[in-house]
mmCIF file as Biopython writes it, N, C-alpha, C and O atoms, coordinates in Angstrom:
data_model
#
loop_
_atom_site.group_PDB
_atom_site.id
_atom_site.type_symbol
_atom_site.label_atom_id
_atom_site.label_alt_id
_atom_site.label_comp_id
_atom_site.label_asym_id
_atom_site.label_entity_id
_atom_site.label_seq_id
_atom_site.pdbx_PDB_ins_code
_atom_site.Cartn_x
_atom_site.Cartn_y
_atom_site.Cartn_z
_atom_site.occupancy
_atom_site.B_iso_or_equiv
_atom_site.auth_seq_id
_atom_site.auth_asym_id
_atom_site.pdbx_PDB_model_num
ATOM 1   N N  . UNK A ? 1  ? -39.471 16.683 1.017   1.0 0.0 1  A 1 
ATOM 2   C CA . UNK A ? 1  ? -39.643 17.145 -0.345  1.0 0.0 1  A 1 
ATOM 3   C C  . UNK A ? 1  ? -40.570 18.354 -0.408  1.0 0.0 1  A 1 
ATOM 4   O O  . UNK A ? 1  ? -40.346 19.209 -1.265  1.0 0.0 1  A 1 
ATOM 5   N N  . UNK A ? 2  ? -41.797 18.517 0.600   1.0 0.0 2  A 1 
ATOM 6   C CA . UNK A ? 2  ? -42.833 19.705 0.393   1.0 0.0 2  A 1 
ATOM 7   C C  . UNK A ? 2  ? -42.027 21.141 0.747   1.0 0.0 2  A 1 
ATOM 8   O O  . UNK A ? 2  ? -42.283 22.312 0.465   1.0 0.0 2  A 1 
ATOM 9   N N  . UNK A ? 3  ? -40.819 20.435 1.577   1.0 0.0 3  A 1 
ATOM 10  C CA . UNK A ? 3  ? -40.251 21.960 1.833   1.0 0.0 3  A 1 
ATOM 11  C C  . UNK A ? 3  ? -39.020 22.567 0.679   1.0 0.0 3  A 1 
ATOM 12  O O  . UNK A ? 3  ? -38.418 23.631 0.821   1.0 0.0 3  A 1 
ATOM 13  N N  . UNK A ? 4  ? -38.889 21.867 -0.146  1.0 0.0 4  A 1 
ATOM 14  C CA . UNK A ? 4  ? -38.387 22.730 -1.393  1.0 0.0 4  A 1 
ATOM 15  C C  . UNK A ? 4  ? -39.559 23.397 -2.711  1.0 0.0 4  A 1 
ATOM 16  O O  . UNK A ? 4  ? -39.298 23.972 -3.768  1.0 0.0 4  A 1 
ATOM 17  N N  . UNK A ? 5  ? -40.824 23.036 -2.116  1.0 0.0 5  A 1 
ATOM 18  C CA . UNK A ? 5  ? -41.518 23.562 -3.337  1.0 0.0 5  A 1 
ATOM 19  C C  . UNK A ? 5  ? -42.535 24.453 -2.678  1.0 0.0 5  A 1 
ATOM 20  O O  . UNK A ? 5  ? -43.224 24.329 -1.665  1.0 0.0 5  A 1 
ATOM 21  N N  . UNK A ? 6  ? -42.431 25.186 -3.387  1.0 0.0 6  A 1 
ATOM 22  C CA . UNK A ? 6  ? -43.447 26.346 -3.275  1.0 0.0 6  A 1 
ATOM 23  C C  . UNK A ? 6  ? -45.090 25.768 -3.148  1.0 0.0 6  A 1 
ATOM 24  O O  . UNK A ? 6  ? -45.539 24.782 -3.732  1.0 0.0 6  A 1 
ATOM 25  N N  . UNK A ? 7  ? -45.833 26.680 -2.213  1.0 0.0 7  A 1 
ATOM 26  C CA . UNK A ? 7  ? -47.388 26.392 -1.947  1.0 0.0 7  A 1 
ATOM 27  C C  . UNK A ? 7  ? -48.222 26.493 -3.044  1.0 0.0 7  A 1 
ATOM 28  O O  . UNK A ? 7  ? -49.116 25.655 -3.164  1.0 0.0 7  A 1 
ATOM 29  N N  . UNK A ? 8  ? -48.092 27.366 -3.863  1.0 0.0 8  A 1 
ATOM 30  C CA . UNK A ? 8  ? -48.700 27.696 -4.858  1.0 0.0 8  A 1 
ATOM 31  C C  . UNK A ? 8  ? -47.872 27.946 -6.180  1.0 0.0 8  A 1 
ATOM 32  O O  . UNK A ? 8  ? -46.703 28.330 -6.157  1.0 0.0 8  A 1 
ATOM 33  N N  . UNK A ? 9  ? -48.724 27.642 -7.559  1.0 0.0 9  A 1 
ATOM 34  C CA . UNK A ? 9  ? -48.292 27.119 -8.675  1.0 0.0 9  A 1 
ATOM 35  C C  . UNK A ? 9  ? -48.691 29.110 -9.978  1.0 0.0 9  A 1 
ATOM 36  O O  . UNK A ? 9  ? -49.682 29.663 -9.501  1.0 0.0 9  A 1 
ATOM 37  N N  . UNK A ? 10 ? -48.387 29.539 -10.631 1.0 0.0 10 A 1 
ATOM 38  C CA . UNK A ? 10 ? -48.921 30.561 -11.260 1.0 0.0 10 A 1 
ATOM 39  C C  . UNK A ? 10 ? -48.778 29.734 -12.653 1.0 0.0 10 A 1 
ATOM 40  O O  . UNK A ? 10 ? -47.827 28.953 -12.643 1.0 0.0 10 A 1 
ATOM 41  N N  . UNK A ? 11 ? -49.636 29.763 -13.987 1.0 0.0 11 A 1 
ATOM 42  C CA . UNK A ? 11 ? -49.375 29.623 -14.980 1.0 0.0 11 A 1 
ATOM 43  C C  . UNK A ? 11 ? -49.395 30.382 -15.864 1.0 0.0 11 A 1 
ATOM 44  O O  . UNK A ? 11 ? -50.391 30.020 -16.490 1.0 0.0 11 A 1 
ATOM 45  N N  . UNK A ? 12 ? -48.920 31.334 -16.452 1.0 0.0 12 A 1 
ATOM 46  C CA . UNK A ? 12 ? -49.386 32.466 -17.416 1.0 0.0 12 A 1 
ATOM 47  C C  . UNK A ? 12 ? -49.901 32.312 -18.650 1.0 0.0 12 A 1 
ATOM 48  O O  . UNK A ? 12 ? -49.417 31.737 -19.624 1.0 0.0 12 A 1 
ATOM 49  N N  . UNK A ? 13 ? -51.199 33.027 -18.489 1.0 0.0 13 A 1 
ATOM 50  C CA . UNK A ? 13 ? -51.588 32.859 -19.567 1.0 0.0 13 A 1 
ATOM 51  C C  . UNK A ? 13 ? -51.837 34.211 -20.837 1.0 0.0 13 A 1 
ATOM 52  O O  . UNK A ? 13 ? -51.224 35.246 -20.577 1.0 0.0 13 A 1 
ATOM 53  N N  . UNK A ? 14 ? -52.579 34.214 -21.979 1.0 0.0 14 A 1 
ATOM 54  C CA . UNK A ? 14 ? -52.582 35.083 -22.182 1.0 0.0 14 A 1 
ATOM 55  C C  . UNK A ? 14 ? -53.121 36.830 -21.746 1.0 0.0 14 A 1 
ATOM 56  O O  . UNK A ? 14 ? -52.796 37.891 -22.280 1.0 0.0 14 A 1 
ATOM 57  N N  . UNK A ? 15 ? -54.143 36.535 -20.458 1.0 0.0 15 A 1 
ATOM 58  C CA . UNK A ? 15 ? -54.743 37.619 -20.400 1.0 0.0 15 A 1 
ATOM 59  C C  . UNK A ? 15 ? -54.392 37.558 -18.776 1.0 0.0 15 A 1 
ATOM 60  O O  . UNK A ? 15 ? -54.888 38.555 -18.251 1.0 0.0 15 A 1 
ATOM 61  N N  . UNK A ? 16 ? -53.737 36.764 -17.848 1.0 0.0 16 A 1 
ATOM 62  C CA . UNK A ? 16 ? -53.629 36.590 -16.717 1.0 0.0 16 A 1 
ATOM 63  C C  . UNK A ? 16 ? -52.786 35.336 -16.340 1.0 0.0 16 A 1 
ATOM 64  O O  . UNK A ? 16 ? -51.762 34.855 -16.826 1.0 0.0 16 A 1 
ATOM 65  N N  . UNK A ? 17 ? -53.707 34.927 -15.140 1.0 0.0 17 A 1 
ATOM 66  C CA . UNK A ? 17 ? -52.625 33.619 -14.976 1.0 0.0 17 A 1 
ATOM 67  C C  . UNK A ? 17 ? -53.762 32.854 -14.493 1.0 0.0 17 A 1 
ATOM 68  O O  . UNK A ? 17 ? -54.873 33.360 -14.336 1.0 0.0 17 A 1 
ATOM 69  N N  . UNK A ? 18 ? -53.438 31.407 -14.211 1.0 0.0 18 A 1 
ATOM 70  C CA . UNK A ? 18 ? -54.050 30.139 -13.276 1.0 0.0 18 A 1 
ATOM 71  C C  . UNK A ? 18 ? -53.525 30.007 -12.236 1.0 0.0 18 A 1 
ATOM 72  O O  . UNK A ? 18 ? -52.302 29.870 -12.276 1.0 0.0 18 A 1 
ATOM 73  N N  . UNK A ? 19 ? -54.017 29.996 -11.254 1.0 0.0 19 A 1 
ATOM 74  C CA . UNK A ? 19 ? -53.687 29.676 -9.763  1.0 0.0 19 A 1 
ATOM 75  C C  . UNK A ? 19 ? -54.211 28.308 -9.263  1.0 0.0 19 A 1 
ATOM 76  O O  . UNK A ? 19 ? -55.364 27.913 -9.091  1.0 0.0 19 A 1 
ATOM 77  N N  . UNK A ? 20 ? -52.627 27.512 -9.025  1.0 0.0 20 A 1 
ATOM 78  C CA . UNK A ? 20 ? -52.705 26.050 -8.422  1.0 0.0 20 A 1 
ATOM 79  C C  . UNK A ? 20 ? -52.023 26.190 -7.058  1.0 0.0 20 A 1 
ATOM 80  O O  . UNK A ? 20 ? -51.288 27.075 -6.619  1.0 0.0 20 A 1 
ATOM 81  N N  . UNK A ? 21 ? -52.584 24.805 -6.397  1.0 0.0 21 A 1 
ATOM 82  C CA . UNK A ? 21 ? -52.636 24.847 -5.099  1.0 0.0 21 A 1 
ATOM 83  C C  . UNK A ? 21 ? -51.409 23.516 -5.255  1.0 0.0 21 A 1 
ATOM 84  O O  . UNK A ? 21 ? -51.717 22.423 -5.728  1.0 0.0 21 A 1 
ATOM 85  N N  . UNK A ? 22 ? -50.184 23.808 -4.828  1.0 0.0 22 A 1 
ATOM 86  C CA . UNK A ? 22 ? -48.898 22.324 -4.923  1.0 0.0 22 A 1 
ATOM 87  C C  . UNK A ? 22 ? -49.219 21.492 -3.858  1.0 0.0 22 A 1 
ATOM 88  O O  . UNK A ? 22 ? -49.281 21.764 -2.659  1.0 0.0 22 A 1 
ATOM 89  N N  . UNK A ? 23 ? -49.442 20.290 -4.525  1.0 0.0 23 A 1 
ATOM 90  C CA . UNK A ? 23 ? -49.973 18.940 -3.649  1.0 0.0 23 A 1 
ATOM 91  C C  . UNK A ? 23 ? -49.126 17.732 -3.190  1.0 0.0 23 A 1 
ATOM 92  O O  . UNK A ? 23 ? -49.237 16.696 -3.846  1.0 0.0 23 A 1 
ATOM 93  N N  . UNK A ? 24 ? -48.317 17.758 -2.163  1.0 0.0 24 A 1 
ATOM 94  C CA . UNK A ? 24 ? -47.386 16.602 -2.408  1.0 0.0 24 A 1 
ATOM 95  C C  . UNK A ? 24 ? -47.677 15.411 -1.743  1.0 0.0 24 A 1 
ATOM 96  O O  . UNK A ? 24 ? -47.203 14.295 -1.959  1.0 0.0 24 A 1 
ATOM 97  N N  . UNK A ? 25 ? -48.722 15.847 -0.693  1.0 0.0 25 A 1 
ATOM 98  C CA . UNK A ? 25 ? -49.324 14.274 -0.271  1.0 0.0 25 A 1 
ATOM 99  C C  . UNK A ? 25 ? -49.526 13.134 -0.363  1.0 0.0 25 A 1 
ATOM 100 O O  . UNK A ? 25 ? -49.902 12.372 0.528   1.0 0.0 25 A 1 
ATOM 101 N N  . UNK A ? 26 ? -49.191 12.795 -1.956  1.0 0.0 26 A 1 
ATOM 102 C CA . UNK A ? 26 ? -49.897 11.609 -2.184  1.0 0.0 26 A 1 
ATOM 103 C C  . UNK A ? 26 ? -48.643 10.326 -2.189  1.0 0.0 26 A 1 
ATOM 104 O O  . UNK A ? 26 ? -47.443 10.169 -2.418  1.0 0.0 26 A 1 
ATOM 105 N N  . UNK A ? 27 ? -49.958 9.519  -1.736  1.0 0.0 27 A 1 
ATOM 106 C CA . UNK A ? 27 ? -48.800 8.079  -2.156  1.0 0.0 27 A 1 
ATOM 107 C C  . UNK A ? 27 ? -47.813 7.755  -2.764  1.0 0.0 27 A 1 
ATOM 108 O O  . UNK A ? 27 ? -46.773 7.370  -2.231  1.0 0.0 27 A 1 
ATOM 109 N N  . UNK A ? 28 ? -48.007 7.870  -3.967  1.0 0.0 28 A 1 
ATOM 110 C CA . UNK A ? 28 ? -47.486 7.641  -5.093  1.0 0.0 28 A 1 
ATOM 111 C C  . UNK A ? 28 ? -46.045 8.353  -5.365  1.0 0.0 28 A 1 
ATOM 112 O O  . UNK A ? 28 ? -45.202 8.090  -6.222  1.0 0.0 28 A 1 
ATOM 113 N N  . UNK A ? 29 ? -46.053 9.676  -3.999  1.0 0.0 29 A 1 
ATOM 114 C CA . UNK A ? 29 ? -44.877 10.520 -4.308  1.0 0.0 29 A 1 
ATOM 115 C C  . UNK A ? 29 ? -44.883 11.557 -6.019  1.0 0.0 29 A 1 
ATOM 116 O O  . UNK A ? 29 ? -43.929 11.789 -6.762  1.0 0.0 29 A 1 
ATOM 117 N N  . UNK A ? 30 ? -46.329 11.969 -6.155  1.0 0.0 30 A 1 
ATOM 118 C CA . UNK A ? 30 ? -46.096 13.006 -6.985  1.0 0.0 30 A 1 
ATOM 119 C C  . UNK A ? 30 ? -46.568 14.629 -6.892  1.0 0.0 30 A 1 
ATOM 120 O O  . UNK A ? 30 ? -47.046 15.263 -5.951  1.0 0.0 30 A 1 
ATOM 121 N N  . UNK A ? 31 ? -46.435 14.784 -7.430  1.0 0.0 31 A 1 
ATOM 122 C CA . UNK A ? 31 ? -46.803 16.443 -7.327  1.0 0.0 31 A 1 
ATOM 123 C C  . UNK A ? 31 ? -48.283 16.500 -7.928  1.0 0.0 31 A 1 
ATOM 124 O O  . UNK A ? 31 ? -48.355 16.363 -9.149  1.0 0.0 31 A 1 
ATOM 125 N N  . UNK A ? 32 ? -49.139 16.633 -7.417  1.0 0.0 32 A 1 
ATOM 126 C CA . UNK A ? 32 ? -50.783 17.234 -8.139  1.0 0.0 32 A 1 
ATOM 127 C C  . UNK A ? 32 ? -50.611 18.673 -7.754  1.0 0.0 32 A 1 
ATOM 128 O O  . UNK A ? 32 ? -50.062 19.229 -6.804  1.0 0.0 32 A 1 
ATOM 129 N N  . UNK A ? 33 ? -51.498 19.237 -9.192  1.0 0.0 33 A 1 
ATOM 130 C CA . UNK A ? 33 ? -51.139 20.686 -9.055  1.0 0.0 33 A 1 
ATOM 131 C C  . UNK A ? 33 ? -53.200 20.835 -9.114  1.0 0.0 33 A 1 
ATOM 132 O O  . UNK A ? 33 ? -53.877 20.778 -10.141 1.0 0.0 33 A 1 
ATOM 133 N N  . UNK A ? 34 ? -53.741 21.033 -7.621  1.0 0.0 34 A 1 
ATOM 134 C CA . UNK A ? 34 ? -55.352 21.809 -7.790  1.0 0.0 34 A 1 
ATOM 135 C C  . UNK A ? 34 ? -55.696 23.422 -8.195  1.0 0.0 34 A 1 
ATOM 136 O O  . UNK A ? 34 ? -55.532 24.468 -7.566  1.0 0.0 34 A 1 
ATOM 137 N N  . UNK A ? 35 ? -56.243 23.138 -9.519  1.0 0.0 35 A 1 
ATOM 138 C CA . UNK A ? 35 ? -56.595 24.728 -9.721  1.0 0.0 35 A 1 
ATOM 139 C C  . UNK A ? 35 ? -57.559 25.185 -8.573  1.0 0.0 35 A 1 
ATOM 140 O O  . UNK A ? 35 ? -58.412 24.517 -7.988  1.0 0.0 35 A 1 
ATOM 141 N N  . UNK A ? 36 ? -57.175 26.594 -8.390  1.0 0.0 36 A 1 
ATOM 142 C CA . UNK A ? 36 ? -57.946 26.975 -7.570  1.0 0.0 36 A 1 
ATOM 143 C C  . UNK A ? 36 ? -58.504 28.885 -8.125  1.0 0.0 36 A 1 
ATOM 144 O O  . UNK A ? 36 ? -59.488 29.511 -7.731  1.0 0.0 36 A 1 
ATOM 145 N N  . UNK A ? 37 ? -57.677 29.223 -8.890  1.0 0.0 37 A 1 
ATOM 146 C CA . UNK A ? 37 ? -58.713 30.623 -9.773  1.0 0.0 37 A 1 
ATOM 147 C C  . UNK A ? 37 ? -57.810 30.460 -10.798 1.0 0.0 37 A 1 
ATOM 148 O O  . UNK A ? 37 ? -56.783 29.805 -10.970 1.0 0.0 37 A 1 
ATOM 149 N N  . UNK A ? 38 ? -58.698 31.498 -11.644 1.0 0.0 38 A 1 
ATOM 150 C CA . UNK A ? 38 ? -58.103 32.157 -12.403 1.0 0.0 38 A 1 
ATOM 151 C C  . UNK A ? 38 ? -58.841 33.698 -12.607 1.0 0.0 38 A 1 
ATOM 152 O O  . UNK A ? 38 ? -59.969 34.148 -12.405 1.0 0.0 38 A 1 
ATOM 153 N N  . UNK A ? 39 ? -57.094 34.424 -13.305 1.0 0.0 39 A 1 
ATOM 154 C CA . UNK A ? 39 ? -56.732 35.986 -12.469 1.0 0.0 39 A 1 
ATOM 155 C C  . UNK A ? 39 ? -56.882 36.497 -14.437 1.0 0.0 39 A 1 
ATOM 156 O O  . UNK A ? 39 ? -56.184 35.996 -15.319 1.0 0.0 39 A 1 
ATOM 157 N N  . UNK A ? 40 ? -57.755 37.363 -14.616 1.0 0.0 40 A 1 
ATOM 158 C CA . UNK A ? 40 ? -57.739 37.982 -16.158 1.0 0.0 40 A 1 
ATOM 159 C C  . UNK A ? 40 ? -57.351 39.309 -15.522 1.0 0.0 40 A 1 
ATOM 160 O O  . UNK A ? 40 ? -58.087 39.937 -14.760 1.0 0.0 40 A 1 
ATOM 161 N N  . UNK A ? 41 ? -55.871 39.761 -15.981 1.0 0.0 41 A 1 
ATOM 162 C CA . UNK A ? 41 ? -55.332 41.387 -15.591 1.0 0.0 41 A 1 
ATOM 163 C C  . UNK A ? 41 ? -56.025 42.886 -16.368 1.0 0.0 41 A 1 
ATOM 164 O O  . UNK A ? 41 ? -56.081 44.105 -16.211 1.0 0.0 41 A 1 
ATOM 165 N N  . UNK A ? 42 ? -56.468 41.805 -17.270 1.0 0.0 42 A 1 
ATOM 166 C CA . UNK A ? 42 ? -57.436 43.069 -18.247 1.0 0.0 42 A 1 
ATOM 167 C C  . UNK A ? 42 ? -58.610 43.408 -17.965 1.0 0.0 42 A 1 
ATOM 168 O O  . UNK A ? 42 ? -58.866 44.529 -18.405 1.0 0.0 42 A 1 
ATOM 169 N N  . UNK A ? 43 ? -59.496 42.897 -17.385 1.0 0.0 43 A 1 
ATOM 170 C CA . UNK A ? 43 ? -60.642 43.287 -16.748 1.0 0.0 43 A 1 
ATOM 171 C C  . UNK A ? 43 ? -60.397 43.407 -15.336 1.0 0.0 43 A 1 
ATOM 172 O O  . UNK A ? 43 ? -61.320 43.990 -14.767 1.0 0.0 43 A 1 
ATOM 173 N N  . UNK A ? 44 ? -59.409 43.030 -14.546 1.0 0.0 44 A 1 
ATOM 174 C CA . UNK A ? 44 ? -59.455 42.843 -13.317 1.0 0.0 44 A 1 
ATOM 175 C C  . UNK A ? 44 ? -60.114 41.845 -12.306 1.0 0.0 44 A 1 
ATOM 176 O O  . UNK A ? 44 ? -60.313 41.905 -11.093 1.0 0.0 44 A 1 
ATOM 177 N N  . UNK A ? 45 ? -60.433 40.709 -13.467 1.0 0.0 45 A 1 
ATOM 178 C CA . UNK A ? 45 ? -60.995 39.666 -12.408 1.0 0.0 45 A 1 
ATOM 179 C C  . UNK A ? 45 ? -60.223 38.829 -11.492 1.0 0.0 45 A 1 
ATOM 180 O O  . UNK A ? 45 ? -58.993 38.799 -11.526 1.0 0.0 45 A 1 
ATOM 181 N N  . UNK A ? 46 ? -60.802 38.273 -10.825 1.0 0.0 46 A 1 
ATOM 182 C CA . UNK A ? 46 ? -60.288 37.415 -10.349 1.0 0.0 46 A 1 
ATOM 183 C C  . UNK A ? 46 ? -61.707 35.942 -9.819  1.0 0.0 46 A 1 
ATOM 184 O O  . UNK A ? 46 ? -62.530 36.016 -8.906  1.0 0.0 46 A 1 
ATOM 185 N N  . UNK A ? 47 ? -61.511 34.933 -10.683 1.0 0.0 47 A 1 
ATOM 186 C CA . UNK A ? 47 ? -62.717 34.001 -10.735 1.0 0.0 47 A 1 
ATOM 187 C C  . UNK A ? 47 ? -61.583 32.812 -9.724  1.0 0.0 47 A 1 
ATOM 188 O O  . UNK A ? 47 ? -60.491 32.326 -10.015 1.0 0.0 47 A 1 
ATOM 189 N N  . UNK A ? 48 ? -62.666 32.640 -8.176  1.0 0.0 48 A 1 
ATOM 190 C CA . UNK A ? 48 ? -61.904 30.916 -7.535  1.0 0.0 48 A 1 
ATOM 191 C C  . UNK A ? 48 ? -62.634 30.036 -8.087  1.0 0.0 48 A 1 
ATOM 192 O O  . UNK A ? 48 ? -63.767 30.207 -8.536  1.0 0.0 48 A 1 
ATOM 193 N N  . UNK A ? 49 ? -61.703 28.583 -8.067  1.0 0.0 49 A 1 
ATOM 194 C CA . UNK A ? 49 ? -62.655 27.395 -8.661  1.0 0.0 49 A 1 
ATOM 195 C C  . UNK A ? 49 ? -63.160 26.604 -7.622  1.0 0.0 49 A 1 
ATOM 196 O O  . UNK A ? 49 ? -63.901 25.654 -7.873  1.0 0.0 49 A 1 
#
């Protein structure tokens, strides 16, 4: 199953996006999505969590 999904998750938001890390490890057989930054295109940041 990890090899049909992509490593990483983008969410768009209004000024950039969220960057998740795709988790399929778990027991349970689900997908956890770990934030790991977020990207503001208007200032040029880029903040990791």
């Amino acid at each position: 199953m990890s090899g049909d999904l992509p490593d990483y998750y983008f969410s768009i938001r209004e000024n950039g996006a969220a960057v998740f890390r795709v988790d399929t490890e778990n027991r349970q057989r689900r997908i956890e999505l770990d934030q790991i930054a977020l990207v503001n295109v208007n200032k040029g940041e880029v903040k990791p969590s």
